[in-house]
C-alpha positions in Angstrom: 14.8 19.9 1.9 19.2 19.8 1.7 19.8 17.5 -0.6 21.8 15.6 2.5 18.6 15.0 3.8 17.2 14.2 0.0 19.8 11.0 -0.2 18.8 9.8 3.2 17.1 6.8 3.4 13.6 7.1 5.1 13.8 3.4 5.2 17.0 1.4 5.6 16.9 -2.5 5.7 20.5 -4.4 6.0 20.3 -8.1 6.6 17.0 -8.0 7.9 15.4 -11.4 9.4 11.8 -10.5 9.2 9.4 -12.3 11.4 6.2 -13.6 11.3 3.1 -11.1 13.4 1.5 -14.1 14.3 4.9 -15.9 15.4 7.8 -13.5 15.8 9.8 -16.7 16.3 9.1 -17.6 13.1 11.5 -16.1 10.1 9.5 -15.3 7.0 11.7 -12.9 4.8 15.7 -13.7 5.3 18.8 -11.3 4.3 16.9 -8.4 3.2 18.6 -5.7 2.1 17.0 -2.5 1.0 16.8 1.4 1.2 13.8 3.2 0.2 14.0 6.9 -0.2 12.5 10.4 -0.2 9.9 10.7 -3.1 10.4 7.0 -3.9 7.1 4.5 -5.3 7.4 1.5 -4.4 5.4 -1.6 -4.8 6.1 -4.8 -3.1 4.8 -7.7 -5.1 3.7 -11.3 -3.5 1.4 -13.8 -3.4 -1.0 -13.9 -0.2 0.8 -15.1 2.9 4.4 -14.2 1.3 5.6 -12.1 3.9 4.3 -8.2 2.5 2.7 -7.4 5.3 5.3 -8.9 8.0 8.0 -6.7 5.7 5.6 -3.5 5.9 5.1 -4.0 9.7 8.9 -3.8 10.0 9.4 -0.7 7.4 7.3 1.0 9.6 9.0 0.4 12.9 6.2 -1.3 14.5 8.3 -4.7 14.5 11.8 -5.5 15.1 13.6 -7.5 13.1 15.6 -10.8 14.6 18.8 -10.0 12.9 20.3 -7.1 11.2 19.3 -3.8 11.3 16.2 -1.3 9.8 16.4 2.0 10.7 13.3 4.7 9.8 14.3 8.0 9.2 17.5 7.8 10.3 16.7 5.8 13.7 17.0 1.8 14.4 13.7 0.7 15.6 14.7 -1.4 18.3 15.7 2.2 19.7 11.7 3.4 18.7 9.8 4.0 22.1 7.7 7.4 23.6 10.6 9.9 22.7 10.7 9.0 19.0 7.3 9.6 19.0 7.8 12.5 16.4 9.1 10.4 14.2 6.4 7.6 14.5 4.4 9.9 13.2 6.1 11.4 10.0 4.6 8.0 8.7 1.2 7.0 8.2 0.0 3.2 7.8 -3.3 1.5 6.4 -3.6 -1.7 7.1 -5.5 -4.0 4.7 -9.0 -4.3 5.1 -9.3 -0.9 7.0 -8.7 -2.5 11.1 -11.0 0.6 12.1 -12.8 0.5 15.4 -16.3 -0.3 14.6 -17.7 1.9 18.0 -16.5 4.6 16.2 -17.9 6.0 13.1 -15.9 6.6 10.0 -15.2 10.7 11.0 -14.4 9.3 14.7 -12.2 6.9 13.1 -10.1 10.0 10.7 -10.3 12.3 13.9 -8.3 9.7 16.1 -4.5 10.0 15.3 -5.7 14.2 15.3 -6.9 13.8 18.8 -4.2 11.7 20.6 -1.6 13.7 18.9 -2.4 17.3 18.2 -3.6 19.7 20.5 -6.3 21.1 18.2 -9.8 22.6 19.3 -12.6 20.4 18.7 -14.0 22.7 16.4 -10.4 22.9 14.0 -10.1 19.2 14.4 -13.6 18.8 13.0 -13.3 20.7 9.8 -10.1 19.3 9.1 -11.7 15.9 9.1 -14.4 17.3 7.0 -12.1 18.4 4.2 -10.4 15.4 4.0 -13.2 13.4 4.1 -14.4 15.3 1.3 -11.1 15.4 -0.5 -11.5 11.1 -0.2 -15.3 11.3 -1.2 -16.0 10.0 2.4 -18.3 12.8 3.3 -21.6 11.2 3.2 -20.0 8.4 5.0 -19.0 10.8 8.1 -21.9 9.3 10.5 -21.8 5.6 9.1 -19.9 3.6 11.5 -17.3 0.9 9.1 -19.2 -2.3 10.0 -22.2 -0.9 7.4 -19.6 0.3 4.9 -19.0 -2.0 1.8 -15.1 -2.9 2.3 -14.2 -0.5 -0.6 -15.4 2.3 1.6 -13.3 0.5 4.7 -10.4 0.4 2.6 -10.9 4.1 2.2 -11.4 5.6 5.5 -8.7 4.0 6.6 -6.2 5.8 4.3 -7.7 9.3 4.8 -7.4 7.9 8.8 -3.5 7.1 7.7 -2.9 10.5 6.0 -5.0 13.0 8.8 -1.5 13.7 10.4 -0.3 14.7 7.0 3.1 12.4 7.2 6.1 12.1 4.7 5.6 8.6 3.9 2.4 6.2 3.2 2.7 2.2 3.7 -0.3 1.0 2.2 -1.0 -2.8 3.0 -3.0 -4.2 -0.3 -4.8 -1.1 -0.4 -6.5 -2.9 -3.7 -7.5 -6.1 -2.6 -10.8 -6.6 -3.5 -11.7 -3.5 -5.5 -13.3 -3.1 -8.5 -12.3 -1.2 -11.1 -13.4 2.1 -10.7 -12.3 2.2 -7.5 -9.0 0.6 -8.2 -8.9 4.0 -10.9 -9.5 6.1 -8.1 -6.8 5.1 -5.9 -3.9 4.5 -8.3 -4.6 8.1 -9.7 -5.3 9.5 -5.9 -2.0 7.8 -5.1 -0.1 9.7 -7.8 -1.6 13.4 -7.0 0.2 12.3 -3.3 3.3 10.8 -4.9 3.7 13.8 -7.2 2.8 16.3 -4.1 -0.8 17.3 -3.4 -2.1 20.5 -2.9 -4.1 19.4 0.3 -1.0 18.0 2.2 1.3 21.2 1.5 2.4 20.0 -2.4 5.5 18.0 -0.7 5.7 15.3 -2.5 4.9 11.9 -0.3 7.2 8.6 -0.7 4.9 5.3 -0.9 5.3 1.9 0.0 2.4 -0.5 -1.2 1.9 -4.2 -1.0 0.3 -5.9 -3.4 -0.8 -9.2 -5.1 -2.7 -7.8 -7.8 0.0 -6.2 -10.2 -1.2 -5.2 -13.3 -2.8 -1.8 -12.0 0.6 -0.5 -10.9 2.2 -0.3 -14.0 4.4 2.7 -14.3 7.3 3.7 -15.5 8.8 5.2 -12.8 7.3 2.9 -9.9 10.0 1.0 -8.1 9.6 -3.1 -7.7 10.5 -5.0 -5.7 8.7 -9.0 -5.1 8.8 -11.5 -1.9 8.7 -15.4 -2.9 9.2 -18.2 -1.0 11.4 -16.3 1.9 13.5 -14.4 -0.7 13.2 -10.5 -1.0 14.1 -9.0 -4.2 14.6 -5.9 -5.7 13.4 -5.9 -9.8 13.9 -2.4 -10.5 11.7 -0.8 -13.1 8.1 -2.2 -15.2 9.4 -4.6 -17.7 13.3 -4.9 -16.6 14.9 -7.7 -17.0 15.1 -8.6 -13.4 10.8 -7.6 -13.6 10.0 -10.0 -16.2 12.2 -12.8 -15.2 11.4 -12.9 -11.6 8.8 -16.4 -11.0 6.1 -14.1 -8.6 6.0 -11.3 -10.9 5.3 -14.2 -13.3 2.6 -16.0 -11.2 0.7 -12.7 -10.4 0.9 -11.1 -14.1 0.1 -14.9 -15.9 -1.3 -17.2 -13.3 -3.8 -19.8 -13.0 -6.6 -17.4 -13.1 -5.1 -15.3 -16.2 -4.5 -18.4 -17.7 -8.2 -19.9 -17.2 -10.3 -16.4 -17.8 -7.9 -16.4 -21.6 -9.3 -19.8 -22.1 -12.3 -19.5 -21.6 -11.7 -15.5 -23.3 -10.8 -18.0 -26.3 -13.9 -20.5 -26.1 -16.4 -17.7 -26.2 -14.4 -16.2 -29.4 -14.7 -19.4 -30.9 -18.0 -20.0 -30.3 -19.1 -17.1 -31.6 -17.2 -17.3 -34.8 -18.6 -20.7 -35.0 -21.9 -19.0 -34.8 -21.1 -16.3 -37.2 -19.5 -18.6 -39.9 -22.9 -21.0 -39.6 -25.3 -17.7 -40.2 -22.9 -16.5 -43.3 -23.3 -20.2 -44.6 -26.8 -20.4 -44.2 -27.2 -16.9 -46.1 
């Protein structure tokens, strides 16, 4: 890579008006201005129904904005149709909660992007699918079709479905919503091995956008932040910044309600037992 091409943006956003999927009428995100480069991390904080996946929609060329101008690898998307179909797919998506076809089973699923847009024999197509499936711990899942997968399993499949093309950049739509722990383990440290450039996908290291509203597992000291509140995008810079720590969503996310109420009743239980503990040393 010439390091012109290393201080290209893969994404560009200047005064971006991003609209709502559901009503592209409707402006959810105003003014936002942002570049996110080769071999960056970033995470996207937000509360649900902020605007994160609207904004990842448009990072990924698959909306327009209203106003300004977002441009993916070098191209604006309101210029994205059939012949920048190469560039499409230099980018792979996941979309929270999976969005695979349930007719299909979880290989089928992987194997799709492969078969509409590589010319691969069956047979090299199949093992591919195999390894990363593998490489994912998906293989004993290859015949299970995603409607009798726990949504953990969903969430997986569709990012080995999102990474089958092998692309320079990942936007992950709250890839951890809803996981437990060891899973959320799994994918922060599978993330990295990609970030960092795995083996498997040619050792190139991958640029990563995630959305999230659960914060405290992407802690890192090189991560990039950024945090959408109340129509307001915002770039925080680094874990613990000023900007970070300052910033209201970062604040509701990292010490909200729920925090706040599992401490308390964290507290009660410590009280009551060294309540219980003080009554058994008094009674000895």
């Amino acid at each position: 890579m010439s390091e012109t091409t290393a201080n290209k943006p893969t994404v560009e956003m200047r005064a971006v008006k991003v609209t709502s999927l559901a009503d592209v009428s409707q402006v959810v995100l105003s003014e936002v201005n942002w570049s996110v480069h080769p071999g960056d991390f970033w995470v996207v904080a937000g509360a649900q129904h902020s605007g994160k996946s609207d904004l990842l929609m448009h990072a990924a060329g698959l909306t327009t904005p209203l106003a300004g101008e977002c441009s993916v690898f070098g191209i604006d998307t309101r210029e994205f149709d059939e012949t920048q179909i190469s560039e499409r797919l230099r980018m792979g998506f996941a979309f929270s909660g999976g969005k695979l076809f349930n007719q299909h089973t979880v290989a089928e699923n992987v194997a799709l992007p492969l078969r509409y847009h590589r010319e691969l024999p069956d047979e090299e197509t199949a093992k591919f699918v195999e390894e990363l499936l593998e490489l994912l711990g998906l293989a004993q899942f290859a015949s299970v079709t995603p409607g009798n997968l726990p949504p953990a399993w969903r969430q997986r499949a569709a990012l080995a479905r999102a990474l089958v093309l092998k692309p320079e950049m990942l936007l992950l739509d709250n890839p951890n919503g809803g996981l437990i722990s060891r899973h959320r383990q799994w994918l922060v440290e599978f993330l990295d091995r990609l970030w960092q450039g795995h083996p498997f996908f040619g050792g190139r290291p991958m640029t990563i956008v995630a959305t999230t509203d659960d914060l405290p597992m992407w802690r890192h000291p090189r991560r990039k932040f950024a945090a959408v509140h109340e129509g307001t995008f915002s770039i925080l810079g680094g874990w613990g910044g000023d900007a970070f720590r300052s910033h209201q969503a970062i604040n509701e996310l990292l010490f909200g309600a729920n925090e706040t109420d599992e401490a308390k009743a964290d507290n009660g239980e410590n009280t009551q037992k060294a309540g219980a503990a003080a009554s058994t040393e008094k009674r000895n």
